[in-house]
C-alpha positions in Angstrom: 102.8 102.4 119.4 100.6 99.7 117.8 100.6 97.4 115.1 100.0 100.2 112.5 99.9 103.7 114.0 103.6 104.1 112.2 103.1 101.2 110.0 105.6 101.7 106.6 103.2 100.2 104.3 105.3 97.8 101.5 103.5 95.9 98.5 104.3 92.2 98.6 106.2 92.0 95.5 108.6 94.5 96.8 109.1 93.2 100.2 109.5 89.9 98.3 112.0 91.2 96.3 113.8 92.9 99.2 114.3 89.7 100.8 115.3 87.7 98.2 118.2 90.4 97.6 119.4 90.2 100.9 119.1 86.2 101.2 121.5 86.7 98.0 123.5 88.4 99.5 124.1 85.6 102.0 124.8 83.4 99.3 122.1 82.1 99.3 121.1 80.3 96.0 118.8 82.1 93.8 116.2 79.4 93.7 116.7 79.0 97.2 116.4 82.5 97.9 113.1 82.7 96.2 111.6 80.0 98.2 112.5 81.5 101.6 111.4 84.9 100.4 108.1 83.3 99.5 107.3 81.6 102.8 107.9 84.9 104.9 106.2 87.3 102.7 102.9 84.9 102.7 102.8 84.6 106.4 103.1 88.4 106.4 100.1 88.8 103.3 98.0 86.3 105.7 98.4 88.5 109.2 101.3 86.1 110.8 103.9 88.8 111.6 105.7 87.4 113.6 107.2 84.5 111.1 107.5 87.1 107.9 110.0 89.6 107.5 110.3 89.5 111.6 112.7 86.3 111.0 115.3 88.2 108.6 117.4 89.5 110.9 117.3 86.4 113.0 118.3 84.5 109.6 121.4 87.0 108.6 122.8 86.3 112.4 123.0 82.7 112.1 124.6 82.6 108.5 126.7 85.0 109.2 127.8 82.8 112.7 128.0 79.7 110.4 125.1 77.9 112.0 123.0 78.1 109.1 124.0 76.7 105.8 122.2 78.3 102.5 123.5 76.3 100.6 123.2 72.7 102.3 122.6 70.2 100.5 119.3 67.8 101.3 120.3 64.2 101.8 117.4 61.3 101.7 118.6 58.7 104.5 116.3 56.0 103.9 113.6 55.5 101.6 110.7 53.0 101.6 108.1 54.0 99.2 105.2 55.8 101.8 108.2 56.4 104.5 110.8 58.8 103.9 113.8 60.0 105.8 115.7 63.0 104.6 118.6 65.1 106.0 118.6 69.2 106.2 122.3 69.8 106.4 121.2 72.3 108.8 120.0 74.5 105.8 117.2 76.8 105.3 114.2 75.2 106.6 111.8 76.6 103.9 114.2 74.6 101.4 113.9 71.2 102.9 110.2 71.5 103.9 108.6 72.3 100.1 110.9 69.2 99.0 109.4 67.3 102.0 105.9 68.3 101.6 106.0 68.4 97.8 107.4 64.6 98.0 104.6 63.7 100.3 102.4 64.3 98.3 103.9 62.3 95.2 104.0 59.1 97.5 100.6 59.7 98.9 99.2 59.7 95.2 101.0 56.6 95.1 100.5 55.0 98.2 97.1 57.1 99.6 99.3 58.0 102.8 103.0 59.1 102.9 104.9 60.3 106.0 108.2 62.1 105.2 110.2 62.8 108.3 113.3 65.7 108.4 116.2 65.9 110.8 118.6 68.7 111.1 116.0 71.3 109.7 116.1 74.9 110.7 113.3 76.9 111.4 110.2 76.4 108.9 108.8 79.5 108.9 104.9 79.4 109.5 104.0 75.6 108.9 100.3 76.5 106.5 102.4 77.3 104.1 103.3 73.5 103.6 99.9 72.3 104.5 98.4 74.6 102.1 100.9 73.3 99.5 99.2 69.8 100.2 95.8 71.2 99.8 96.0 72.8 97.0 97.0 69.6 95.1 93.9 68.2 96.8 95.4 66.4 99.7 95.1 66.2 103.2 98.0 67.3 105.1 99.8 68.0 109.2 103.0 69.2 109.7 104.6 68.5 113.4 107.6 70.4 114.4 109.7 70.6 117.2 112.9 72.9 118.1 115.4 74.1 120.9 114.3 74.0 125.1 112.7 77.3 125.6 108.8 76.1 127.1 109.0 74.4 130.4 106.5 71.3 130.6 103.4 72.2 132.3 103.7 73.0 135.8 107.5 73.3 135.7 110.0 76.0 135.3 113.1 74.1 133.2 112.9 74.6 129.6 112.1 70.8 128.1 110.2 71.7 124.9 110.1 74.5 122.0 106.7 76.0 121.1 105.8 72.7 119.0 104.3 74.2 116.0 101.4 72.2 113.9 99.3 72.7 111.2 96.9 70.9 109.2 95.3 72.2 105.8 91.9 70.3 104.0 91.1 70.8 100.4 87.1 72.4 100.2 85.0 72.5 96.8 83.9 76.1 96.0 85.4 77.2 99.7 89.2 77.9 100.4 90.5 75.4 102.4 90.5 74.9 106.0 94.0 75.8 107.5 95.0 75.6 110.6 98.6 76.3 112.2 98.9 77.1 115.8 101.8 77.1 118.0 100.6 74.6 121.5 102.0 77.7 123.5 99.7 80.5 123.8 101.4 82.2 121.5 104.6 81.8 119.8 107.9 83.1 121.2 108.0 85.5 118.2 105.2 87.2 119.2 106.6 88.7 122.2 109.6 89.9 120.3 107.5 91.9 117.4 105.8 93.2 120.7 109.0 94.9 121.8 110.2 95.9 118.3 106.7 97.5 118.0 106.7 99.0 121.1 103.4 97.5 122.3 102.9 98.4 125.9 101.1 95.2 126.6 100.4 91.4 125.6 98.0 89.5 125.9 97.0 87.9 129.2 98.2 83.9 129.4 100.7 84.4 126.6 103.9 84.0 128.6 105.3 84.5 132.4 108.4 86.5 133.9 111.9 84.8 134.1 110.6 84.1 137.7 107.3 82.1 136.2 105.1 84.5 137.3 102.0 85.9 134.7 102.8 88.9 132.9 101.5 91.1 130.6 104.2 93.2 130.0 106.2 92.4 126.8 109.8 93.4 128.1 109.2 91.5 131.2 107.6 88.7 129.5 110.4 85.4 128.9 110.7 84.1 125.7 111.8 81.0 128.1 108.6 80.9 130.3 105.8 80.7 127.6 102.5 79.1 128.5 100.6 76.7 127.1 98.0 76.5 125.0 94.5 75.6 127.3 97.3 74.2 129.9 98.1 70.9 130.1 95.4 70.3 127.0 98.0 72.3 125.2 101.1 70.5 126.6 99.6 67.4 125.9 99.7 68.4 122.2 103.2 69.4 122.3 104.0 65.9 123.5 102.8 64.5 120.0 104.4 67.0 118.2 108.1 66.1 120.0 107.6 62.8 119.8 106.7 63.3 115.7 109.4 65.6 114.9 111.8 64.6 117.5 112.5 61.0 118.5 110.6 59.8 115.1 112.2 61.9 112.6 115.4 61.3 114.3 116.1 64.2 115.1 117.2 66.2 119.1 114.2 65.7 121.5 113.5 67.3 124.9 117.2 67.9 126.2 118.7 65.1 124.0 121.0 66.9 121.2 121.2 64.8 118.3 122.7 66.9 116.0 126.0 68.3 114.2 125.5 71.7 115.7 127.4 73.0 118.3 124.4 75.4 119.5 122.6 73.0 122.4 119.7 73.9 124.4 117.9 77.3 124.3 120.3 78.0 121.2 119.8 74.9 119.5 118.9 76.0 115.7 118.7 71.9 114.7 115.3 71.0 114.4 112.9 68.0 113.2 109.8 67.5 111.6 107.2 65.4 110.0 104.9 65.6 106.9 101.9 63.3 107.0 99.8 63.7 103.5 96.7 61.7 103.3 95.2 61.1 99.4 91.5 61.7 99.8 91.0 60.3 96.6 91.6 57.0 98.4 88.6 57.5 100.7 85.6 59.6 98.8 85.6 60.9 95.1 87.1 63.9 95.4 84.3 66.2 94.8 82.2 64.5 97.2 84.4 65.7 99.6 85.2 68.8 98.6 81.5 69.2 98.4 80.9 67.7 102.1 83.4 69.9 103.2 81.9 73.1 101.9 79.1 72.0 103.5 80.7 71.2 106.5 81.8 75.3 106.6 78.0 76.5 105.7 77.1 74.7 109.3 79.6 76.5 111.3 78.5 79.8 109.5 75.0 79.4 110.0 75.3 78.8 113.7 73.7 81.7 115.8 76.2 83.7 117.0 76.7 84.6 120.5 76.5 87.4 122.8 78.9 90.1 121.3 79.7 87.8 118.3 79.7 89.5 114.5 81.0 86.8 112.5 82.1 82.9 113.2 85.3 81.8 110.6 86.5 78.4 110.4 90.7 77.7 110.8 92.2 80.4 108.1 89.5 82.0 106.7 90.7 85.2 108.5 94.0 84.7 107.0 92.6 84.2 103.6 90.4 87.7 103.7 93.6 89.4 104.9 95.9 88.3 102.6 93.1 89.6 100.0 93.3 92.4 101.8 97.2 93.3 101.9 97.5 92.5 98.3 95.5 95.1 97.2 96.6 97.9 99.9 99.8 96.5 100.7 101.6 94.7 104.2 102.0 97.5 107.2 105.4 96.6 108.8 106.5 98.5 112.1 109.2 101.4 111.8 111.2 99.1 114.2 111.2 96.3 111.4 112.3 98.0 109.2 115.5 100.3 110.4 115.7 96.5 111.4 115.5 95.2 108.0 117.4 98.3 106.4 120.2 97.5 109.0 120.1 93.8 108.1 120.2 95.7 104.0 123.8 98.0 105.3 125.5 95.2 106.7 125.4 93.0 103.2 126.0 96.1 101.1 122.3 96.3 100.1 120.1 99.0 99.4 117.2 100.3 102.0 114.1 99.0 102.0 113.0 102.9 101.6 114.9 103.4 98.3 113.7 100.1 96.8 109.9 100.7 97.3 109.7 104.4 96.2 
């Protein structure tokens, strides 16, 4: 089936809820819970699927294994004013990342730059939720983050690299901002999976290859461990930057190097790094000169002549912004899959369904 021809259709705040109840139930802190909650529910409002609600299960197997600590404390290891180090005690990565980002953004008011790096940090969730987090205080902001040796490097077959996430976000006047937040592999390794759980018959072309490393479009052929790269080695050459940011500088494990308290190595490895680089504009043009150069900046690339076959030109998450307007108002289509998924998840901690929650 696709996307949404048996879509169970769940407003926000009750999918939001939903989540937070079951990250409870993991003892998870409250406040923590909420924060979490937040970050997957927004990537679902904005269209990213496959880092929303998707991720719960994935989340209740590795507290429930003890790999993933709700609770963890976050630990600064050195701080130098514009330079931070901090410590994820292989918590929730939503956690750690709006303290990171959030503290950022103090120092670069401070400082006009900041750089705060995290080692042992779980998965993020979709990275423009921290960029946006910049922006909307006004602030420039990238995000770089690395994680466990599922992408070969280009024109190999051994798995060296994760799908090196980034994303950058840039405050406009009038205009949302511009967000961008790509994975440098064609497409994430999350994508295939909500694929299967949706029961899509195909993927797109270039997204991934067979366990042999040979193109595929098939989702249940399609390896997880064999994903290609964004424009080839342009992409790969990205993903470099983004290991070397949120691996060997944030201290953290980098290409088969485990540097890490977790016993989960490899493929498995959960122990991740990152880095938050926040930029002041105020230090470089009055901030209303910019946001006004940047609105204009958008008007160009909307008034360009559209191609062949072209209806409309959007710059980085303008889509996203329209379809989170969208899904507010007529609510976020998840996949029956996802949700006996999620309602399994809801049985196993003693929760209530998703079904009896929302009617």
């Amino acid at each position: 089936m696709s996307a949404d021809s048996e879509a169970v259709i769940v407003a926000a705040p009750i999918l939001r809820a939903q989540l937070e109840r079951l990250l409870g139930a993991l003892g998870t802190p409250a406040e923590r819970a909420v924060v979490v909650a937040d970050n997957l529910v927004e990537a679902d409002l904005r269209g990213v699927d496959s880092h929303g609600a998707n991720l719960m299960a994935l989340y209740h197997q590795r507290v429930t294994s003890g790999h993933l600590h709700p609770d963890a404390p976050i630990s600064t290891i050195e701080d130098r004013g514009s330079t931070v180090r901090l410590d994820g005690g292989l918590g929730f990565g939503q956690v750690v990342g709006v303290h990171a980002v959030d503290l950022a953004v103090d120092r670069a008011a401070e400082h006009g730059i900041a750089t705060v790096t995290v080692r042992e940090l779980t998965h993020l969730g979709a990275l423009a939720y921290y960029t946006m987090r910049a922006a909307d205080r006004g602030f420039v902001a990238m995000v770089f983050q690395n994680g466990p040796t599922i992408v070969p490097p280009y024109g190999g077959t051994t798995g060296v690299f994760s799908t090196n996430p980034f994303s950058y976000a840039v405050p406009a006047g009038t205009q949302p901002p511009i967000v961008y937040d790509v994975a440098t592999t064609a497409a994430a390794g999350n994508k295939i999976l909500l694929a299967r759980k949706r029961g899509d018959a195909t993927i797109p072309p270039g997204w991934a290859n067979d366990d042999a490393g040979r193109p595929t479009t098939d989702p249940q052929a399609a390896s997880v461990f064999q994903l290609q790269w964004m424009a080839g080695h342009k992409g790969f050459g990205l993903a470099m930057l983004v290991e070397i940011m949120g691996g060997v500088l944030a201290d953290s494990c980098y290409g088969t190097v485990e540097n890490t308290a977790s016993d989960l190595a490899g493929r498995e490895r959960i122990a991740k790094g990152a880095a938050f680089v926040v930029l002041d504009v105020a230090r470089f043009l009055n901030p209303d000169d910019f946001g006004r150069r940047i609105d204009e900046l958008i008007d160009d690339v909307h008034a360009s002549e559209l191609a062949p076959g072209t209806e409309r030109i959007y710059v980085p998450g303008e889509l996203e912004f329209e379809r989170r307007a969208q899904r507010l108002r007529d609510g976020i289509p998840l996949s029956r899959g996802l949700v006996d998924e999620l309602d399994g998840v809801a049985t196993q901690l003693d929760c209530p369904p998703l079904a009896s929650v929302a009617s």
